[in-house]
DSSP file (Angstrom, degrees, kcal/mol; ACC not computed):
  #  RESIDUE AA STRUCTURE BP1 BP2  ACC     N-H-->O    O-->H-N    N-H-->O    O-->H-N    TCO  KAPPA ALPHA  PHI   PSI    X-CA   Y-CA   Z-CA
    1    1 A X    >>        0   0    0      0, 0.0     4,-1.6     0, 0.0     3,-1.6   0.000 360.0 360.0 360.0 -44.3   78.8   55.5  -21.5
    2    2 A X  H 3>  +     0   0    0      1,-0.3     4,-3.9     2,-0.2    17,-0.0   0.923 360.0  37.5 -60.9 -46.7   80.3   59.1  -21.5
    3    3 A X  H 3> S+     0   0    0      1,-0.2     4,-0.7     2,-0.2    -1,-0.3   0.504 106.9  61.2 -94.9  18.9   81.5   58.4  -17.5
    4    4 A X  H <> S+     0   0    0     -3,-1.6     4,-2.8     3,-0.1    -2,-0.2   0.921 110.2  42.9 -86.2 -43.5   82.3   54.9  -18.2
    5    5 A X  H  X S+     0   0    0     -4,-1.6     4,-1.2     2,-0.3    -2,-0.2   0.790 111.5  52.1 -20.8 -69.5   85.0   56.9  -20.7
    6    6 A X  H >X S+     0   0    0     -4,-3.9     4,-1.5     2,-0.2     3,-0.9   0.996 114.8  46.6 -60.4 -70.1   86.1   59.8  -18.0
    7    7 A X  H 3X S+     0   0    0     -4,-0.7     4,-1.4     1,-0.3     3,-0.4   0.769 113.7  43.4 -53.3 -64.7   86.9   56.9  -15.7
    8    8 A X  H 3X S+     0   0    0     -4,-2.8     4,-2.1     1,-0.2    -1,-0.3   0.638 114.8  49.3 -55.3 -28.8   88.6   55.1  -18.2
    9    9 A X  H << S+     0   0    0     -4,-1.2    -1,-0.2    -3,-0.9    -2,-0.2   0.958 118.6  45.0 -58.1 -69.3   90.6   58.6  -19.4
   10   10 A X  H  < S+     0   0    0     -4,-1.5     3,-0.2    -3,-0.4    -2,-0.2   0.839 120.0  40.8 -49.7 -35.6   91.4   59.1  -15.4
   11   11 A X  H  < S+     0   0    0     -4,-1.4     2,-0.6    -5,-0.5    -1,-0.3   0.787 130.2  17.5 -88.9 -37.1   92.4   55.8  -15.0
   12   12 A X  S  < S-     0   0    0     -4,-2.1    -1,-0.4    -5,-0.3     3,-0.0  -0.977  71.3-180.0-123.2 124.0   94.4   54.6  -17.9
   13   13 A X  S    S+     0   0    0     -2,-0.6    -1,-0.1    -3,-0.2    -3,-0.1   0.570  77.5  55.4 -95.4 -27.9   95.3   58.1  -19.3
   14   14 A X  S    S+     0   0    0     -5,-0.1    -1,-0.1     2,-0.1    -5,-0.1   0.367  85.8 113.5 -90.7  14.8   97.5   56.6  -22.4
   15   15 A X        -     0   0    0     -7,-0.2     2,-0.3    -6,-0.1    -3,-0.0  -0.476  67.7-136.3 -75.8 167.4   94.3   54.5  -23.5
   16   16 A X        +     0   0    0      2,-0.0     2,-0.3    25,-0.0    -2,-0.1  -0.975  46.0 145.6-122.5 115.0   92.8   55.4  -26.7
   17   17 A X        +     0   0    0     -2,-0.3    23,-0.3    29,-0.1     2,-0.3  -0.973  23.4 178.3-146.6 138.6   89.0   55.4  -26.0
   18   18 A X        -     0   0    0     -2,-0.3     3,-0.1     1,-0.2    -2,-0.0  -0.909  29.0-125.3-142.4 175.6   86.2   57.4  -27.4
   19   19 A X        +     0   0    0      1,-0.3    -1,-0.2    -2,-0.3   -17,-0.0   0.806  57.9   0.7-150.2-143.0   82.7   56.7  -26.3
   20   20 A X        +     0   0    0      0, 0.0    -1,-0.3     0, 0.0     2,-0.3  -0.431  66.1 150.0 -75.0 137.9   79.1   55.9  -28.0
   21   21 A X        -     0   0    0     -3,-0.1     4,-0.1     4,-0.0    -3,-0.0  -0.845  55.0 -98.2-167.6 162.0   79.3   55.8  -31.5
   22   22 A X    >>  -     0   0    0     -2,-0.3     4,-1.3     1,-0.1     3,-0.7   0.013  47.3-115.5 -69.8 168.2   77.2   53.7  -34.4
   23   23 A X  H 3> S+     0   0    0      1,-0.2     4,-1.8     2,-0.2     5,-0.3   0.795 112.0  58.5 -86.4 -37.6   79.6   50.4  -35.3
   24   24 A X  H 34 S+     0   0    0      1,-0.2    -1,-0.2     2,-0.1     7,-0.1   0.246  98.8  63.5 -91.0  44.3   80.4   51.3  -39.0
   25   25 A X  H <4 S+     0   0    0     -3,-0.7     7,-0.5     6,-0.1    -2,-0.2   0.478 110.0  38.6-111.1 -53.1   81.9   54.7  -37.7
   26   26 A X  H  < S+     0   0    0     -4,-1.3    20,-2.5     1,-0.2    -2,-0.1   0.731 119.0  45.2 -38.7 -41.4   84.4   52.9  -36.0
   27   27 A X  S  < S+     0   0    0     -4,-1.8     2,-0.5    18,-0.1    -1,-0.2   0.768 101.4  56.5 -67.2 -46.5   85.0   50.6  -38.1
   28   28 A X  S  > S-     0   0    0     -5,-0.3     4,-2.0     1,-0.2    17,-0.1  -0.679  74.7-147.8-102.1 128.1   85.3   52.2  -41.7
   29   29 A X  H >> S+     0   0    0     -2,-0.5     4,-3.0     2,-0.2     3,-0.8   0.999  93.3  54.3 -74.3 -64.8   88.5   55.1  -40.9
   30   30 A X  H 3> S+     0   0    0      1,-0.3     4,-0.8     2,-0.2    -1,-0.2   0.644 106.9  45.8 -70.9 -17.5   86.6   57.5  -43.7
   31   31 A X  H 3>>S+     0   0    0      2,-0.2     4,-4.4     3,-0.1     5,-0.9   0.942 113.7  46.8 -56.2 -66.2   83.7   57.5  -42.4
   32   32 A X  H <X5S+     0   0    0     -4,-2.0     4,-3.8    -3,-0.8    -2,-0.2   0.926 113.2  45.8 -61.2 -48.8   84.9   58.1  -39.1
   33   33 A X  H  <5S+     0   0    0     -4,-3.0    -1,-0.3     1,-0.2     4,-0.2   0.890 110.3  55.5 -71.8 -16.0   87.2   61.0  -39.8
   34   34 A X  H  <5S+     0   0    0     -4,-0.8     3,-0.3    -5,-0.4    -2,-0.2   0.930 125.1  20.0 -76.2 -34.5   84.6   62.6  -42.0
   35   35 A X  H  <5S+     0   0    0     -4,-4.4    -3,-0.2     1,-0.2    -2,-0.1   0.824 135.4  33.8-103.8 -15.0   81.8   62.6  -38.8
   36   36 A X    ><< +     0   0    0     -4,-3.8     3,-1.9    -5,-0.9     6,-0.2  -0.287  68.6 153.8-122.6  60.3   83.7   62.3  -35.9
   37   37 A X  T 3  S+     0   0    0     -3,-0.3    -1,-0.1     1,-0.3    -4,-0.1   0.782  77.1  60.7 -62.6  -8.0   87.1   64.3  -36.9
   38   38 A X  T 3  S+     0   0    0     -3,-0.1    -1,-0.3     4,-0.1     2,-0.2   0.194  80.1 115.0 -84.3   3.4   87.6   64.9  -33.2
   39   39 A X    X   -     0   0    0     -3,-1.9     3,-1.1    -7,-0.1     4,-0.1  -0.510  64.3-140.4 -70.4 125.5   87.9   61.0  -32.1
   40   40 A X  T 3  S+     0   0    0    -23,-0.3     4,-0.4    -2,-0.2   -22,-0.1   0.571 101.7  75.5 -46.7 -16.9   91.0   59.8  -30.7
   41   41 A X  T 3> S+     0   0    0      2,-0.1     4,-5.0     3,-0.1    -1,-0.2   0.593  74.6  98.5 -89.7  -8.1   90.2   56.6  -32.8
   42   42 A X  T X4 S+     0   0    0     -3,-1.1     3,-1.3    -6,-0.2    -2,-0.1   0.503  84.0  40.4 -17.0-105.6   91.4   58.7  -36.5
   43   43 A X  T 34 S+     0   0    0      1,-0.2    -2,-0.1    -4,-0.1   -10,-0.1   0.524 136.6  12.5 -35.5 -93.8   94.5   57.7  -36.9
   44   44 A X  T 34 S-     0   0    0     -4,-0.4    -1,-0.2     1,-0.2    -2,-0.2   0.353  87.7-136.2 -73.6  -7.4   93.9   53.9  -36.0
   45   45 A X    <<  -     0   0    0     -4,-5.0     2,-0.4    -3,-1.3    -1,-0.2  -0.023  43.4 -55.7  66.6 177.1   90.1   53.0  -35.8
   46   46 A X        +     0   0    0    -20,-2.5     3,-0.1     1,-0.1   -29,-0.1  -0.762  42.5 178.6 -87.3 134.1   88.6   51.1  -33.4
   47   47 A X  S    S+     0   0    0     -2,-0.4     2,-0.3     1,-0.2    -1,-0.1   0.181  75.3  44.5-105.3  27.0   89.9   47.1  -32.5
   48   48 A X  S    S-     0   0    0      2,-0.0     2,-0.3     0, 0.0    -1,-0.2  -0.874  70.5-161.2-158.5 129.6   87.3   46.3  -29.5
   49   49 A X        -     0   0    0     -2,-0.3     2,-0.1    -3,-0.1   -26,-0.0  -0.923   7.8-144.9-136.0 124.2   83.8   47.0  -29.4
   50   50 A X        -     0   0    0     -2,-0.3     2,-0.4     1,-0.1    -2,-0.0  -0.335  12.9-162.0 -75.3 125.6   81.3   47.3  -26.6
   51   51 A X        -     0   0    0     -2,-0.1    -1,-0.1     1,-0.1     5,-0.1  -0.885  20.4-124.2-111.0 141.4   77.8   46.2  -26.9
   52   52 A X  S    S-     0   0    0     -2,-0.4     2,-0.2     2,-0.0    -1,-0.1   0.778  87.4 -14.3 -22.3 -47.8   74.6   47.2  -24.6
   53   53 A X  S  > S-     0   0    0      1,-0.0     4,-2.6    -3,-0.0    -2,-0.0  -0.742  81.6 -90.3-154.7-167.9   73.5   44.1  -23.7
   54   54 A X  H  > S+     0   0    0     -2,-0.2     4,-3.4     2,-0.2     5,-0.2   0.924 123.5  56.8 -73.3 -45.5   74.2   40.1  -25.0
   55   55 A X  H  > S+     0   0    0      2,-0.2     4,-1.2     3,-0.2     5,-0.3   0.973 114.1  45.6 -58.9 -49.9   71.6   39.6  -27.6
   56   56 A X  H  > S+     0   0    0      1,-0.2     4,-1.8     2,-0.2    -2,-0.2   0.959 123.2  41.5 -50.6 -63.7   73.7   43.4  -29.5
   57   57 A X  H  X S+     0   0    0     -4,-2.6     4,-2.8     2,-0.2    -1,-0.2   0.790 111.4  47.0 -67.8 -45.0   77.0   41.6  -28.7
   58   58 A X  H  X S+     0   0    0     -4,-3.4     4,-0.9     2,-0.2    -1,-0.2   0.993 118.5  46.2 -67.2 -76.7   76.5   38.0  -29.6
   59   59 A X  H >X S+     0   0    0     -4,-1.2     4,-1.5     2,-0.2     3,-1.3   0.784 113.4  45.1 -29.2 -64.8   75.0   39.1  -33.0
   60   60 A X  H >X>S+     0   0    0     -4,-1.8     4,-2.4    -5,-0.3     3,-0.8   0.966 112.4  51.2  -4.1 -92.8   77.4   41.6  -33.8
   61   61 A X  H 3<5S+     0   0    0     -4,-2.8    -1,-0.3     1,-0.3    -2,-0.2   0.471 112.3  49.1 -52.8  -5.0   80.4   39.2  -32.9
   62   62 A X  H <X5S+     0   0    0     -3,-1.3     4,-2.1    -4,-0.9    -1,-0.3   0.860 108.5  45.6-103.3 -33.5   79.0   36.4  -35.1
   63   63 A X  H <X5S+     0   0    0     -4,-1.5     4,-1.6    -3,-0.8     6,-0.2   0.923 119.1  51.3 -66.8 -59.3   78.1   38.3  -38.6
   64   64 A X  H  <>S+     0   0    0     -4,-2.4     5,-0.8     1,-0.3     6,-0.7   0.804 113.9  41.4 -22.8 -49.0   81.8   39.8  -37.9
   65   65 A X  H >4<S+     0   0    0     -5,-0.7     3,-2.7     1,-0.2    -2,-0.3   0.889 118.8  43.6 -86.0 -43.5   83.0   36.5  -37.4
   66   66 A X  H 3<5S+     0   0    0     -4,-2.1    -2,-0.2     1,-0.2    -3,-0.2   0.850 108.3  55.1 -76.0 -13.2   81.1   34.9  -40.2
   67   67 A X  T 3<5S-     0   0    0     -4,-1.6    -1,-0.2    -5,-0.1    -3,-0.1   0.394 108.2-126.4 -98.0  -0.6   81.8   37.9  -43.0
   68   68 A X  T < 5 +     0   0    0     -3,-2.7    -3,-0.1    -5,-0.2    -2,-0.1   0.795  65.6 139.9  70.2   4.4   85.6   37.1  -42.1
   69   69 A X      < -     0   0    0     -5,-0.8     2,-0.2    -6,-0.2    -1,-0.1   0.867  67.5 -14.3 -73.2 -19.8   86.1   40.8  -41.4
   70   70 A X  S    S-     0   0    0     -6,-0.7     2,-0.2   -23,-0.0    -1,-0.2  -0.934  81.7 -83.4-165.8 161.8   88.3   40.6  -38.5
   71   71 A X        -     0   0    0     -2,-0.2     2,-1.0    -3,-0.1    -6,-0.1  -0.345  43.2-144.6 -80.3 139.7   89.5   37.9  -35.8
   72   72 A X        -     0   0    0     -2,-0.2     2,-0.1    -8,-0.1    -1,-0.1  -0.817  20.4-175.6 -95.2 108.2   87.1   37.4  -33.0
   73   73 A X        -     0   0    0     -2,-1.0     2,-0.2    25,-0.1     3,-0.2  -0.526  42.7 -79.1 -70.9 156.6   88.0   36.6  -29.5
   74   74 A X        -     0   0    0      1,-0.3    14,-0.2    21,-0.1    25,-0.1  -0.778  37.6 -75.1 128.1 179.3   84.5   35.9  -27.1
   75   75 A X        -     0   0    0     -2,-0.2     2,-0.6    12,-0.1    11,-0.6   0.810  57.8-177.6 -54.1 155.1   82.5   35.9  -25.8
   76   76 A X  B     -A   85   0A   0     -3,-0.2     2,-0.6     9,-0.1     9,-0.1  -0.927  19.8-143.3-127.6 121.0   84.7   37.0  -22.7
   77   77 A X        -     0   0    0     -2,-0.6     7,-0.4     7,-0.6     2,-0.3  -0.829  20.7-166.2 -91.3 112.7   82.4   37.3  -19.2
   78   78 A X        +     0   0    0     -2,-0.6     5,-0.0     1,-0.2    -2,-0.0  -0.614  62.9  37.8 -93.2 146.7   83.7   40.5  -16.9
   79   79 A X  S    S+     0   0    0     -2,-0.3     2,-0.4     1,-0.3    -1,-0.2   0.764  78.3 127.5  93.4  23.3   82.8   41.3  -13.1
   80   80 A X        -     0   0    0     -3,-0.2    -1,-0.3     2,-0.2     4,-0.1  -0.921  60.3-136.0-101.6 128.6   82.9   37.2  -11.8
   81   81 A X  S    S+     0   0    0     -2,-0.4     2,-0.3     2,-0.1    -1,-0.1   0.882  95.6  53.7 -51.3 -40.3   85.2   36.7   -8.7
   82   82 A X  S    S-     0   0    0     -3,-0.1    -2,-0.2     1,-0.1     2,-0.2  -0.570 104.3-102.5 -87.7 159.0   86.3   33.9  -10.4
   83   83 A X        -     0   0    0     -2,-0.3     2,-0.3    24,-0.0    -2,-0.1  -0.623  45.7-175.0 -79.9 150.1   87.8   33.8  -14.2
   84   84 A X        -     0   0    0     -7,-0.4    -7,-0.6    -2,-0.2     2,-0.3  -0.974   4.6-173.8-137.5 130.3   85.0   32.4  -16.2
   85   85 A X  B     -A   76   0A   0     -2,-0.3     2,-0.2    -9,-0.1    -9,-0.1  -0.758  12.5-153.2-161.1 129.8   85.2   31.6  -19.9
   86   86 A X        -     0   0    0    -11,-0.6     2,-0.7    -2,-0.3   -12,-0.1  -0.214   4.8-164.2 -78.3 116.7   83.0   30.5  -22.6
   87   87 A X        -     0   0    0     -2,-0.2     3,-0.2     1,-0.0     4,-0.2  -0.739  25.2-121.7-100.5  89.4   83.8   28.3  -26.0
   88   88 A X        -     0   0    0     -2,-0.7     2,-0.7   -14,-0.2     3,-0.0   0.345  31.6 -94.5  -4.1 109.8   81.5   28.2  -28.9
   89   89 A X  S    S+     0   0    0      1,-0.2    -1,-0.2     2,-0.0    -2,-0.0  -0.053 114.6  15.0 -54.4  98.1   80.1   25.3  -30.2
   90   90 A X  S    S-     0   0    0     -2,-0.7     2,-0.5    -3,-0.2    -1,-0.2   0.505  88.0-177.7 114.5  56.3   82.4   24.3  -33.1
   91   91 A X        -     0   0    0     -4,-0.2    -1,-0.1     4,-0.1    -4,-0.0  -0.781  27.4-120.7-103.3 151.4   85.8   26.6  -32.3
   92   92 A X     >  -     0   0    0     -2,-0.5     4,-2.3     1,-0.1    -2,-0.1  -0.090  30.3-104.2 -72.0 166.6   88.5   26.7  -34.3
   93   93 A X  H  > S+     0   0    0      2,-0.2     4,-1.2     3,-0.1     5,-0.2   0.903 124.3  54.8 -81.9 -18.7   91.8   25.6  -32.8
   94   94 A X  H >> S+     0   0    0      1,-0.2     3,-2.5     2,-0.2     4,-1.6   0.967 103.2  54.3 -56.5 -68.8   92.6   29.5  -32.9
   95   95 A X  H >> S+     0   0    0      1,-0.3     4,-1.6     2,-0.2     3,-0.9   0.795 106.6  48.6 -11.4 -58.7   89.7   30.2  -31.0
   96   96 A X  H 3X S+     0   0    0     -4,-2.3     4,-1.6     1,-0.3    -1,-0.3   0.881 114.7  44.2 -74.2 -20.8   90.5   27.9  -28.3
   97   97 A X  H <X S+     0   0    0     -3,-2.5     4,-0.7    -4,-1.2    -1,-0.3   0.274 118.7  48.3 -96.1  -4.8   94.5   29.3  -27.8
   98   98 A X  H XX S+     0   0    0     -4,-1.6     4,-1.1    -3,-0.9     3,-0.5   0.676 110.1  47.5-101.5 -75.9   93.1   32.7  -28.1
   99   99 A X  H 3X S+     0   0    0     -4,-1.6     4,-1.4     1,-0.2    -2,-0.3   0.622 117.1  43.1 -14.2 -57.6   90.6   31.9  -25.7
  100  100 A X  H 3X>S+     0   0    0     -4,-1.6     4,-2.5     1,-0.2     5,-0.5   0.909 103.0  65.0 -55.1 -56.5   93.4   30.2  -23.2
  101  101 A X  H <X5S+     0   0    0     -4,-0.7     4,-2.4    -3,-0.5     5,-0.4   0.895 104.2  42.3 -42.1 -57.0   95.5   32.7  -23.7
  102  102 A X  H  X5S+     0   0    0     -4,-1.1     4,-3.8    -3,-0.2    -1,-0.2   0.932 112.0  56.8 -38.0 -55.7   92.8   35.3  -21.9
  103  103 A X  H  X5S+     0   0    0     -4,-1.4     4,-2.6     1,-0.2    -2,-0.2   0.925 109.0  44.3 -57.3 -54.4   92.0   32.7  -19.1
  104  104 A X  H  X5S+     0   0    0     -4,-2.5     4,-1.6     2,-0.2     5,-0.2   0.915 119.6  39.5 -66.8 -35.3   95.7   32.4  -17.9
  105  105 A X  H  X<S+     0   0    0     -4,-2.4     4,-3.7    -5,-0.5     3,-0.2   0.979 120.7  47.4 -67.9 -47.6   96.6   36.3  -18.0
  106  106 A X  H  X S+     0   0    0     -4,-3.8     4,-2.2    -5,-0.4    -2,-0.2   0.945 115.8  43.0 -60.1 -46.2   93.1   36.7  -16.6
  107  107 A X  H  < S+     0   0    0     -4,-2.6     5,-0.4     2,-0.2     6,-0.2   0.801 115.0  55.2 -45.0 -34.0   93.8   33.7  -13.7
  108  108 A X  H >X>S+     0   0    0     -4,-1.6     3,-7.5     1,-0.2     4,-2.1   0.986 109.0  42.5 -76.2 -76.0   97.1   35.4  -13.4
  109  109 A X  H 3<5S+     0   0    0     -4,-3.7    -1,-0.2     1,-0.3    -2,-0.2   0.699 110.7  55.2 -52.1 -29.6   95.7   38.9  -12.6
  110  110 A X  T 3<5S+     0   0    0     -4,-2.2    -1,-0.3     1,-0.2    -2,-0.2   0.384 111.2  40.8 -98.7  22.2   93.2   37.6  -10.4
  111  111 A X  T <45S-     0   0    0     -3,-7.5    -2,-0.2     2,-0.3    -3,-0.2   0.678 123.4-108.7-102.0 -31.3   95.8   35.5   -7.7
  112  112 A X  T  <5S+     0   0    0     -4,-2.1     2,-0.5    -5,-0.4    -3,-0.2   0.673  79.1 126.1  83.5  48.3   97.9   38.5   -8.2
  113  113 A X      <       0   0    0     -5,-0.9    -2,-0.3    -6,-0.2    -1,-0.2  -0.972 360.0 360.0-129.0 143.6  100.7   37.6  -10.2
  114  114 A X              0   0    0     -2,-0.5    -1,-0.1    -6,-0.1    -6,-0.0   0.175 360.0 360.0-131.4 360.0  101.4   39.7  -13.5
């Protein structure tokens, strides 16, 4: 995680990214400035969070989604030549226009028009 971070720092320098950290340290801002006061993520918290594997992420993103705490977008599939993207049995009509929305910017970037 730490050089997935330096590449992202090298690469996008104006990102705001910080690296491993438990999920309700991200989330909850007092928490976070009290254990990590050195985070880029103070001031705003974190809005996107990375999980290990599918089983971390798909759990996660559904308790999230189901406790209302924030809008979910997802699951969103990376590294496929082609755009590839998945809809949830039973989505809301946001869900599907958020969803679309990804697939055409993502189609866009990979013919190469932006």
């Amino acid at each position: 995680m730490s050089k997935a971070v330096q590449i992202l720092k090298q690469r996008y320098p104006g990102l705001i990214v910080d690296g491993e950290m438990q999920a309700n340290f991200a989330l909850h801002r007092d928490l976070l400035r009290d254990n990590y006061p050195f985070s880029e993520l103070v001031n705003g918290g974190a809005n996107t969070l990375i999980f290990p594997n599918l089983a971390a992420g798909n759990i996660a993103y559904k308790l999230i989604q189901e406790l209302g705490l924030a809008d979910t977008i997802g699951p969103i599939l990376l590294g496929l030549k082609r755009p590839v993207h998945i809809l949830q049995l039973g989505s809301s009509v946001r869900e599907i226009v958020n969803m679309v929305n990804i697939a055409v910017v993502d189609a866009q970037v990979k013919s190469g028009r932006k």
